[in-house]
Gaussian input, Z-matrix of N, CA and C with variables (Angstrom, degrees):
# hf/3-21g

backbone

0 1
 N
 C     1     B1
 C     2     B2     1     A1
 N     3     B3     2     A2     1     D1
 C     4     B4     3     A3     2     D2
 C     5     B5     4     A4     3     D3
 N     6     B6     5     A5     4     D4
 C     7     B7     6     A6     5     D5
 C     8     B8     7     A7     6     D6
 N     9     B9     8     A8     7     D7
 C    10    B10     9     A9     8     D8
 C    11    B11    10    A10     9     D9
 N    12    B12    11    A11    10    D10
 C    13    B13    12    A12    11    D11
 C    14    B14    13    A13    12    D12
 N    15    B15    14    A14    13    D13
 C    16    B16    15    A15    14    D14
 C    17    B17    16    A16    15    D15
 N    18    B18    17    A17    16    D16
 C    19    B19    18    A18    17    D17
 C    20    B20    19    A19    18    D18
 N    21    B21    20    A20    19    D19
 C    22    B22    21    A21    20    D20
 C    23    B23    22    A22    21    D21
 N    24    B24    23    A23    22    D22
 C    25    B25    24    A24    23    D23
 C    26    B26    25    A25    24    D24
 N    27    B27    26    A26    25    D25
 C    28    B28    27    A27    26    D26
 C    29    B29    28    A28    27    D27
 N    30    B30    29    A29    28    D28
 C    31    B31    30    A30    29    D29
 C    32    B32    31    A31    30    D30
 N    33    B33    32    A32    31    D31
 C    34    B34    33    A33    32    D32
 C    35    B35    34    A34    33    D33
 N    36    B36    35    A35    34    D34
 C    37    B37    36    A36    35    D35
 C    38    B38    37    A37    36    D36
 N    39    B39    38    A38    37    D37
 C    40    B40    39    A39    38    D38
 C    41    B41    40    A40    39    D39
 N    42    B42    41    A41    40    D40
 C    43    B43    42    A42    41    D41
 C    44    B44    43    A43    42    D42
 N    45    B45    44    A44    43    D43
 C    46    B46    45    A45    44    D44
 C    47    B47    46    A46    45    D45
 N    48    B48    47    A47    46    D46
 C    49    B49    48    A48    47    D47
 C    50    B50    49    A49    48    D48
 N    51    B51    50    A50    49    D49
 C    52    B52    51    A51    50    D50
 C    53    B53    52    A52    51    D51
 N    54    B54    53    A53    52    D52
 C    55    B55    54    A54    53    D53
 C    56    B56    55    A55    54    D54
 N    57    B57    56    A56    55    D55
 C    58    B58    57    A57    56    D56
 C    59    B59    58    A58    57    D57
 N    60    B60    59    A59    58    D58
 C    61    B61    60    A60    59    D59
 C    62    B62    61    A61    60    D60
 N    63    B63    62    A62    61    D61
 C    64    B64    63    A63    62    D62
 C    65    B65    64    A64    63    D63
 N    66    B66    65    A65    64    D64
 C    67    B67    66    A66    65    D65
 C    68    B68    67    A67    66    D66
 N    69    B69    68    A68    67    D67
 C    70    B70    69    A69    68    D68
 C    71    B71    70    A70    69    D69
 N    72    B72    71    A71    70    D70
 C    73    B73    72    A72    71    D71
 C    74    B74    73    A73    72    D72
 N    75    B75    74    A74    73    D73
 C    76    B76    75    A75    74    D74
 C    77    B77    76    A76    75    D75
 N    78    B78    77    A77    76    D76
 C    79    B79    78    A78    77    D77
 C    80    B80    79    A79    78    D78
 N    81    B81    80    A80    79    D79
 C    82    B82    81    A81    80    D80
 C    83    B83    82    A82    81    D81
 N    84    B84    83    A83    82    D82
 C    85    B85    84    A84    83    D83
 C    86    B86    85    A85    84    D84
 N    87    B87    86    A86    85    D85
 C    88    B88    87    A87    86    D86
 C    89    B89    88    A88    87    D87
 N    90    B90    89    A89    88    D88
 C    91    B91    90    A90    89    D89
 C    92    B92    91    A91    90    D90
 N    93    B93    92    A92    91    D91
 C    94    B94    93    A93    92    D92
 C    95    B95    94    A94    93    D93
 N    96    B96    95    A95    94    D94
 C    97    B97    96    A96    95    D95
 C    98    B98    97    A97    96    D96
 N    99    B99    98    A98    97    D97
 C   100   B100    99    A99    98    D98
 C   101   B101   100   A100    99    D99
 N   102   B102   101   A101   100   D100
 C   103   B103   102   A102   101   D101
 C   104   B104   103   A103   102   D102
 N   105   B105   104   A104   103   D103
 C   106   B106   105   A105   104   D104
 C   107   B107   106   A106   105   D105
 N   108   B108   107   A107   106   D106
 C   109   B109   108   A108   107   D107
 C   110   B110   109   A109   108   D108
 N   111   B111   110   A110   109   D109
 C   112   B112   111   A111   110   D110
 C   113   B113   112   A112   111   D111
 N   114   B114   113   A113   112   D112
 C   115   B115   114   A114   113   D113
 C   116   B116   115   A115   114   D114
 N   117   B117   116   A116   115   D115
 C   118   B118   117   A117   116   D116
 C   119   B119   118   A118   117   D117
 N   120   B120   119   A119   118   D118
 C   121   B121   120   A120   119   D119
 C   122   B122   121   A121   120   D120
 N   123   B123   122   A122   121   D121
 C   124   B124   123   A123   122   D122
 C   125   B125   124   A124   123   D123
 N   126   B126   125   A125   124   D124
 C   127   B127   126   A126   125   D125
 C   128   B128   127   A127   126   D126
 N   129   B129   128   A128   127   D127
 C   130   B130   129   A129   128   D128
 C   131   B131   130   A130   129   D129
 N   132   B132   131   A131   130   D130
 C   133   B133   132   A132   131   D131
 C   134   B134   133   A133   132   D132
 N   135   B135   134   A134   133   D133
 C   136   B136   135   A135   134   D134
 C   137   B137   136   A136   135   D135
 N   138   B138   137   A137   136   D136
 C   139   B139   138   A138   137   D137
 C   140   B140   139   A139   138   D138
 N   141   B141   140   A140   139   D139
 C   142   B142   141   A141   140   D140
 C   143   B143   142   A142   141   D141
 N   144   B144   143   A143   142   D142
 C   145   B145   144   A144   143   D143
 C   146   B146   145   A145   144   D144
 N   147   B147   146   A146   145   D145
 C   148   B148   147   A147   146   D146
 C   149   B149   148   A148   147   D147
 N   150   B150   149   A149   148   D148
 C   151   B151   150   A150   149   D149
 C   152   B152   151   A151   150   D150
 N   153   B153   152   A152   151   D151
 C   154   B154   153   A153   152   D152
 C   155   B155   154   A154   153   D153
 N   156   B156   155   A155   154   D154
 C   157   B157   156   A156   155   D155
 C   158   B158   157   A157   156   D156
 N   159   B159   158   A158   157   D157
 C   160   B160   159   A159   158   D158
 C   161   B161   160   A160   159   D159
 N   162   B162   161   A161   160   D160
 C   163   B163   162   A162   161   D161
 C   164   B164   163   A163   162   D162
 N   165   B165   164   A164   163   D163
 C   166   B166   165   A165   164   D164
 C   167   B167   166   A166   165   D165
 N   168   B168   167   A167   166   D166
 C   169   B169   168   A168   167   D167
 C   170   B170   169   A169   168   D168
 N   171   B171   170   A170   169   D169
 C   172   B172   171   A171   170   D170
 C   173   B173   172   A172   171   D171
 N   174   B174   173   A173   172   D172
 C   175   B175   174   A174   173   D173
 C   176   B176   175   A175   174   D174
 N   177   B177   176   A176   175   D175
 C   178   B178   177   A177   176   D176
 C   179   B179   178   A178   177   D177
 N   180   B180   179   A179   178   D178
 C   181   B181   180   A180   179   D179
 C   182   B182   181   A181   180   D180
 N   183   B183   182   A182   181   D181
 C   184   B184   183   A183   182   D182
 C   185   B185   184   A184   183   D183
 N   186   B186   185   A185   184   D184
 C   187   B187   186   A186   185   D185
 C   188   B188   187   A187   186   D186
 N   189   B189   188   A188   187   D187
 C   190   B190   189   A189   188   D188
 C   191   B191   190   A190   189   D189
 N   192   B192   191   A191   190   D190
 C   193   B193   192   A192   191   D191
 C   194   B194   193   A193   192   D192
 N   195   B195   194   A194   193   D193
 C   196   B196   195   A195   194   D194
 C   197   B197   196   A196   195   D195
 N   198   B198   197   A197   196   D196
 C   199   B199   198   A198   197   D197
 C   200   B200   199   A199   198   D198
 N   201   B201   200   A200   199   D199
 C   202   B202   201   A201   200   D200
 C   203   B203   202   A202   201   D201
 N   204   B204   203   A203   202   D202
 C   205   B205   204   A204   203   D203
 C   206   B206   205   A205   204   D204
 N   207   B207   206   A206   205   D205
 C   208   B208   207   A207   206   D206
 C   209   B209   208   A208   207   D207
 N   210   B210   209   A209   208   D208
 C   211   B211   210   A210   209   D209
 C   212   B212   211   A211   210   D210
 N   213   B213   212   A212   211   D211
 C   214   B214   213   A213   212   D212
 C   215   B215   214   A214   213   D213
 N   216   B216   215   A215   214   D214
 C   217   B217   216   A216   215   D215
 C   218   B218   217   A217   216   D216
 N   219   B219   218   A218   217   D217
 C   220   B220   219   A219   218   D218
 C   221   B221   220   A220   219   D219
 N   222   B222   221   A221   220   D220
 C   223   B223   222   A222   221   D221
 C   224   B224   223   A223   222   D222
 N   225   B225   224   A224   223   D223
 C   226   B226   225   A225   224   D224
 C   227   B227   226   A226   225   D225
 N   228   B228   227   A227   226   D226
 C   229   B229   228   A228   227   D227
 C   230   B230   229   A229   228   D228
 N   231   B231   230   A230   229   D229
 C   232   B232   231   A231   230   D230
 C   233   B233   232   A232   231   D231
 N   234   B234   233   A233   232   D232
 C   235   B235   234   A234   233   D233
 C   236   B236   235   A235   234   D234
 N   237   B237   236   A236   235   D235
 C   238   B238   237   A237   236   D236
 C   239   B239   238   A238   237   D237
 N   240   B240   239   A239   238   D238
 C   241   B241   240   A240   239   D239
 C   242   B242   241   A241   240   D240
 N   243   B243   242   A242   241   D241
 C   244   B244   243   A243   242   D242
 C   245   B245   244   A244   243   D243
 N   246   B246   245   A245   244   D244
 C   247   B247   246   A246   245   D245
 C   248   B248   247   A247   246   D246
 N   249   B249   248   A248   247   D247
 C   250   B250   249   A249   248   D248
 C   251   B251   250   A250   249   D249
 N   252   B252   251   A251   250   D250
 C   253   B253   252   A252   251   D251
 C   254   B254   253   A253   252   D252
 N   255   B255   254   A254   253   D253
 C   256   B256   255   A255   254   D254
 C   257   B257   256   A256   255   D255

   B1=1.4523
   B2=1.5313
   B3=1.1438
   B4=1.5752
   B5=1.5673
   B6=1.9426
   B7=1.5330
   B8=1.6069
   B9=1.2562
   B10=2.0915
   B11=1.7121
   B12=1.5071
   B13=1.7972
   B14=1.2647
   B15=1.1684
   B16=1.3657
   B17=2.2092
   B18=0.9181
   B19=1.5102
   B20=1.8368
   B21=0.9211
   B22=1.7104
   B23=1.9192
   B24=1.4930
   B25=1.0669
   B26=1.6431
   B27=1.3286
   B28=1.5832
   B29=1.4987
   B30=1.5574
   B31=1.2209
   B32=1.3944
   B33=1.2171
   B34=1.7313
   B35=1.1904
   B36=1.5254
   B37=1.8041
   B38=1.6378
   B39=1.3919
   B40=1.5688
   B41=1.7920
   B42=1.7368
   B43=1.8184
   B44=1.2322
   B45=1.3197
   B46=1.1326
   B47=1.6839
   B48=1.2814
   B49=1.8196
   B50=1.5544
   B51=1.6503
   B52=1.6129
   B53=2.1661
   B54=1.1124
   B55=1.4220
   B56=1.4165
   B57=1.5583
   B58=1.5955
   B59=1.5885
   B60=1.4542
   B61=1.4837
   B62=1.5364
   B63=1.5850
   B64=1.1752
   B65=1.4277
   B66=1.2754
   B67=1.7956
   B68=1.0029
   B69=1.7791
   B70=1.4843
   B71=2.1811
   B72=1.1524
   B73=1.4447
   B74=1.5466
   B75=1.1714
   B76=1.8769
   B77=1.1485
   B78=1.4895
   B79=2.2126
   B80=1.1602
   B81=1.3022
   B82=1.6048
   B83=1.7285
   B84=1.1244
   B85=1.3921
   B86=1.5472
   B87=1.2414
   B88=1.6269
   B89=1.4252
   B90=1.2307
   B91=1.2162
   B92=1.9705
   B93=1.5172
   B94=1.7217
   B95=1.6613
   B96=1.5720
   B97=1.0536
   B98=1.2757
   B99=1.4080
   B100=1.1836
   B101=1.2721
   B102=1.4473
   B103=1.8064
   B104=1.6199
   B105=1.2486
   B106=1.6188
   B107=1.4103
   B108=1.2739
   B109=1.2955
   B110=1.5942
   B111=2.2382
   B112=1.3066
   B113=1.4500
   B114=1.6301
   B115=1.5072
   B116=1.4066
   B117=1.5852
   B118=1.5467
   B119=1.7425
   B120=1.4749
   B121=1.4550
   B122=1.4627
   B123=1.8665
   B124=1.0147
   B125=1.4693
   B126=1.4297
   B127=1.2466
   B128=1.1440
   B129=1.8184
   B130=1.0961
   B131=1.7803
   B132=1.1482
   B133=1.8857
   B134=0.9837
   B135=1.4183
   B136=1.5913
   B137=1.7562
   B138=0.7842
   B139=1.4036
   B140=1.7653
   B141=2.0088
   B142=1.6782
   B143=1.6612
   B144=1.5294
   B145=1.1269
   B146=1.5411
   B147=1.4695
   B148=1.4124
   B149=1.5011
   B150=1.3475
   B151=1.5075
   B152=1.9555
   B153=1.2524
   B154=1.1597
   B155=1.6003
   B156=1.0875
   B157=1.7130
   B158=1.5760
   B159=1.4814
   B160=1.4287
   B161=1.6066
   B162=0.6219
   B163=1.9395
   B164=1.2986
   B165=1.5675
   B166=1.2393
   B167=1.2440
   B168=1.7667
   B169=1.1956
   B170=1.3787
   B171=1.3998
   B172=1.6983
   B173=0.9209
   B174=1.5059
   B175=1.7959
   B176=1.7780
   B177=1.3794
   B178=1.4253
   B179=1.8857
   B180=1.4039
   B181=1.3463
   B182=1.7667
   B183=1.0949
   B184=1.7199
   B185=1.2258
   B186=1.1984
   B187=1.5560
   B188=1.1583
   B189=1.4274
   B190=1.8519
   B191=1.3645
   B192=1.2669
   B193=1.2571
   B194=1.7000
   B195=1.4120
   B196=1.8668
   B197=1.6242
   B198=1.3232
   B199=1.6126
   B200=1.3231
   B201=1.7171
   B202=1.2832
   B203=1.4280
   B204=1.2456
   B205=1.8392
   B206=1.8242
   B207=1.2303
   B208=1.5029
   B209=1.6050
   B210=0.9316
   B211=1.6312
   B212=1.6058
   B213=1.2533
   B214=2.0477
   B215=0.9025
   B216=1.4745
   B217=1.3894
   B218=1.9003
   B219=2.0525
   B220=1.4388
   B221=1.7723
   B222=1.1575
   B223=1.3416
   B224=1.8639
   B225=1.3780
   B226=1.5259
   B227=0.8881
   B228=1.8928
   B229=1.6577
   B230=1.3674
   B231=1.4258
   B232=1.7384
   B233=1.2799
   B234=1.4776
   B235=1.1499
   B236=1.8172
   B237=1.1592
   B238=1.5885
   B239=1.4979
   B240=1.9068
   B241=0.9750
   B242=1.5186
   B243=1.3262
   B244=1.4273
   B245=1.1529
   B246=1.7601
   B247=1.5025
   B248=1.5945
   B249=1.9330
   B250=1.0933
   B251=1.4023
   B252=1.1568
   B253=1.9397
   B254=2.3786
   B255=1.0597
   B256=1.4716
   B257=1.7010
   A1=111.18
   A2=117.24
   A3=128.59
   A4=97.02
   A5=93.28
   A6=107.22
   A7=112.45
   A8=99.52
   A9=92.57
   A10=112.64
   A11=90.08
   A12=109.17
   A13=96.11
   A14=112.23
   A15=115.10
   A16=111.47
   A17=115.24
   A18=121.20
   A19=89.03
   A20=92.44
   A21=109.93
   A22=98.33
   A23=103.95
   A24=130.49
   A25=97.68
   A26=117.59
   A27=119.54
   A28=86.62
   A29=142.64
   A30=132.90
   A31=104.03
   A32=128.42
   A33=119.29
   A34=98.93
   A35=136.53
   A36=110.79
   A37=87.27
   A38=119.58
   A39=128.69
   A40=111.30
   A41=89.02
   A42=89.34
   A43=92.12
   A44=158.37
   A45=132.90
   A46=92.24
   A47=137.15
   A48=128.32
   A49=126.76
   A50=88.50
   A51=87.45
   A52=125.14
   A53=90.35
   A54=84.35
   A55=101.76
   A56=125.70
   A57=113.50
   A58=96.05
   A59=109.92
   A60=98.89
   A61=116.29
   A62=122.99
   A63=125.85
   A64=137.64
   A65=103.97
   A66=102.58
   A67=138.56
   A68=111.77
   A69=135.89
   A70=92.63
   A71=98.00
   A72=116.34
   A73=99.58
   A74=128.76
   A75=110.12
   A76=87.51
   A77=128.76
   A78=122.17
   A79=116.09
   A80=125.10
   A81=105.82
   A82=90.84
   A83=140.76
   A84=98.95
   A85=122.83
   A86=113.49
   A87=98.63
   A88=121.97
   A89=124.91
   A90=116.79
   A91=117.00
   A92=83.57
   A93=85.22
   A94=93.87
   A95=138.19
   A96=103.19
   A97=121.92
   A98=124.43
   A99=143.92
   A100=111.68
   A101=108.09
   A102=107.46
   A103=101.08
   A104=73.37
   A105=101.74
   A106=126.26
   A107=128.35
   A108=145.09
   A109=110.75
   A110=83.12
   A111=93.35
   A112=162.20
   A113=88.08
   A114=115.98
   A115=116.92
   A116=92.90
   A117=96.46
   A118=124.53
   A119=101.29
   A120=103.08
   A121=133.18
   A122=115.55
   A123=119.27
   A124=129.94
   A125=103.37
   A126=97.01
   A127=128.81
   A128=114.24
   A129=133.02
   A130=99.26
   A131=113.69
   A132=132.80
   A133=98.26
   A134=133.63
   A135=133.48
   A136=92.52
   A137=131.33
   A138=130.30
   A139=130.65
   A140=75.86
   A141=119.73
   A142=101.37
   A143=125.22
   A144=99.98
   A145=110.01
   A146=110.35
   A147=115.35
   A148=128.17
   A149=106.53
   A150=108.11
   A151=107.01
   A152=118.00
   A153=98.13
   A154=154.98
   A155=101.71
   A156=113.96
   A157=87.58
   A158=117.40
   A159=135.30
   A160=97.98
   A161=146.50
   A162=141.74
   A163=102.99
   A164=136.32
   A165=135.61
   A166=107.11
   A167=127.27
   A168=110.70
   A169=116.05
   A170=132.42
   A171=135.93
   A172=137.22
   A173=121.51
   A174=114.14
   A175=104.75
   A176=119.90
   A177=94.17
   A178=117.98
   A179=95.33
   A180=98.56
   A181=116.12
   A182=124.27
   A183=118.46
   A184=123.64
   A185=120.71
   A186=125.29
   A187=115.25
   A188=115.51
   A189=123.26
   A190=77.12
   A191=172.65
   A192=165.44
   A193=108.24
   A194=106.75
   A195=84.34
   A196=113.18
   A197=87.49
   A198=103.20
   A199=110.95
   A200=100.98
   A201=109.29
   A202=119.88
   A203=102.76
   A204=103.67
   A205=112.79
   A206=124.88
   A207=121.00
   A208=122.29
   A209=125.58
   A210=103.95
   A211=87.98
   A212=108.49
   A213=121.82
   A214=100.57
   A215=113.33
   A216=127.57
   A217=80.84
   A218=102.83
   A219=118.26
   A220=84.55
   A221=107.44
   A222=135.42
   A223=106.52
   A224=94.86
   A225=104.50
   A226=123.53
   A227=127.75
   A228=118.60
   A229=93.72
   A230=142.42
   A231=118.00
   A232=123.53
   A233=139.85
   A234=161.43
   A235=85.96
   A236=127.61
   A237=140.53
   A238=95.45
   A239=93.03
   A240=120.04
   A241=115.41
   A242=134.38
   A243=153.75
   A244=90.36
   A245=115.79
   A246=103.99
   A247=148.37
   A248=106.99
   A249=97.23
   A250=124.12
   A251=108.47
   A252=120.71
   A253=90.27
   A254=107.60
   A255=120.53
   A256=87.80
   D1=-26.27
   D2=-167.60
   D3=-57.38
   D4=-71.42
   D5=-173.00
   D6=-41.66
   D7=-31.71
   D8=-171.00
   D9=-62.82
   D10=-41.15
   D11=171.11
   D12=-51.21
   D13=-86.22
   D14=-163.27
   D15=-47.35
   D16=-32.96
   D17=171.61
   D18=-53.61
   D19=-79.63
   D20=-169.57
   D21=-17.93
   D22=-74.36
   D23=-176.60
   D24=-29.62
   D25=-49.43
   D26=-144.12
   D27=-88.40
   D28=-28.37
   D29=-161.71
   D30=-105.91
   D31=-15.24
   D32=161.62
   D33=-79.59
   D34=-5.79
   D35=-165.14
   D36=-97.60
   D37=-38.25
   D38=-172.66
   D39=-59.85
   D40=-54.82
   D41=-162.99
   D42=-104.50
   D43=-29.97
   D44=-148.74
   D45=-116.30
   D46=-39.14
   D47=155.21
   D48=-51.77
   D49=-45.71
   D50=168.16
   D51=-71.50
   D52=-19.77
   D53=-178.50
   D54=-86.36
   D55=-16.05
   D56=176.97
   D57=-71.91
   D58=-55.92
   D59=-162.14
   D60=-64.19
   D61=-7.80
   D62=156.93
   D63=-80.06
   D64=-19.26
   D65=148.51
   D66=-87.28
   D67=-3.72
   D68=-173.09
   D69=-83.56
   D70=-51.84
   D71=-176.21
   D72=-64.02
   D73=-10.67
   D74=-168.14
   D75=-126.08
   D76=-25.80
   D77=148.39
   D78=-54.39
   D79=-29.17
   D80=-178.61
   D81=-98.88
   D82=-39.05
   D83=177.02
   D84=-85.39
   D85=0.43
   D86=158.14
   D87=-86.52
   D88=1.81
   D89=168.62
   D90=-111.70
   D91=15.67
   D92=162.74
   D93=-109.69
   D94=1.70
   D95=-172.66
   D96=117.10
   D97=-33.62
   D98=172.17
   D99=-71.64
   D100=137.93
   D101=165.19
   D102=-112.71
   D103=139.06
   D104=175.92
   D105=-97.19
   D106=-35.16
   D107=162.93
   D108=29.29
   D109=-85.07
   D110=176.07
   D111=-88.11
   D112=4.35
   D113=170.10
   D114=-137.17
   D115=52.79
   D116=167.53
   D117=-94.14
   D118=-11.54
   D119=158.43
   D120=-67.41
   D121=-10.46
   D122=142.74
   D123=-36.59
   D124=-76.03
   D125=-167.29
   D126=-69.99
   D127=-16.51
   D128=169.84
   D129=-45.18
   D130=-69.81
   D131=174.68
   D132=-25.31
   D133=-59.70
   D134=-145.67
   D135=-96.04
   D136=-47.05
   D137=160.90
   D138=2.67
   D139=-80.61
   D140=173.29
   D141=-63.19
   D142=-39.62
   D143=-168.44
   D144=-79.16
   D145=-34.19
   D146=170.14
   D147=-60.88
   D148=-7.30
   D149=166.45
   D150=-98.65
   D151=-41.58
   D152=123.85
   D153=34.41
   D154=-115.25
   D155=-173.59
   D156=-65.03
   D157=-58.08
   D158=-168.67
   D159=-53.93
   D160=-82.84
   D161=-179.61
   D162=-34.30
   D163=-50.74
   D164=-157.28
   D165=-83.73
   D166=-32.13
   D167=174.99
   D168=-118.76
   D169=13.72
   D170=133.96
   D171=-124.92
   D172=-31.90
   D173=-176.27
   D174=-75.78
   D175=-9.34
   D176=177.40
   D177=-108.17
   D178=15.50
   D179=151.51
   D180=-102.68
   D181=1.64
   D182=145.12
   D183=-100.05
   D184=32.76
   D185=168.41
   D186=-98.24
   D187=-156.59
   D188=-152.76
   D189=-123.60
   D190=-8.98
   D191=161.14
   D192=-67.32
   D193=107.05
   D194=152.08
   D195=-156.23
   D196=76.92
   D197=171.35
   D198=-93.16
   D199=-135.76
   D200=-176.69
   D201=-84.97
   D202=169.49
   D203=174.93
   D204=65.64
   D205=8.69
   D206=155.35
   D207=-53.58
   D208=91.83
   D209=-172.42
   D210=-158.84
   D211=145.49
   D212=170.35
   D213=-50.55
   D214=163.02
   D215=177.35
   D216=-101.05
   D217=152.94
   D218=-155.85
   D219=-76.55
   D220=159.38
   D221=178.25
   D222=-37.07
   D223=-68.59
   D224=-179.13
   D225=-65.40
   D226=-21.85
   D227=171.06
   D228=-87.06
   D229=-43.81
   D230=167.19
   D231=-34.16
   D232=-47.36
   D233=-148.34
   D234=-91.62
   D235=-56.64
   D236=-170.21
   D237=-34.94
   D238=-80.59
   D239=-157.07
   D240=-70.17
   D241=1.75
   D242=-174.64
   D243=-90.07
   D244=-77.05
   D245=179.17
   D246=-51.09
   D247=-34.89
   D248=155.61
   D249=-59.20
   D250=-26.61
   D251=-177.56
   D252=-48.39
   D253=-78.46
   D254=-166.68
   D255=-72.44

């Protein structure tokens, strides 16, 4: 039962946070002016990875899951993946 929570948990933080903060992100650049159109799967990308790093190294140690395989992602693929993020 845990894991389903915790499933649950992982697909409102992905699809249903990420799609707010992805229409929040294509409002602020259409109202500076910018079109987004064609590289809005960017930011969509950078999004996902930032939800991401963020799940892997805190929200899934306050969840209903705590088996195996909990552990941070290593210093340098956070650091990686931050920068391609920016």
């Amino acid at each position: 039962m845990k894991i389903l929570l915790e499933l649950l948990r992982i697909v409102f933080i992905f699809f249903i946070l990420g799609g707010i903060m992805t229409e929040l992100l294509i409002n602020v650049y259409a109202s500076t002016g910018i079109n987004v159109d064609d590289y809005n799967w960017m930011g969509v990308l950078g999004i996902l990875i930032l939800l991401f790093v963020l799940y892997r190294n805190r929200w899934q140690f306050s969840g209903w899951y705590s088996g195996n395989g909990r552990e941070k992602l290593p210093v340098k693929t956070s650091n990686l993946l931050l920068t391609i993020l920016f």
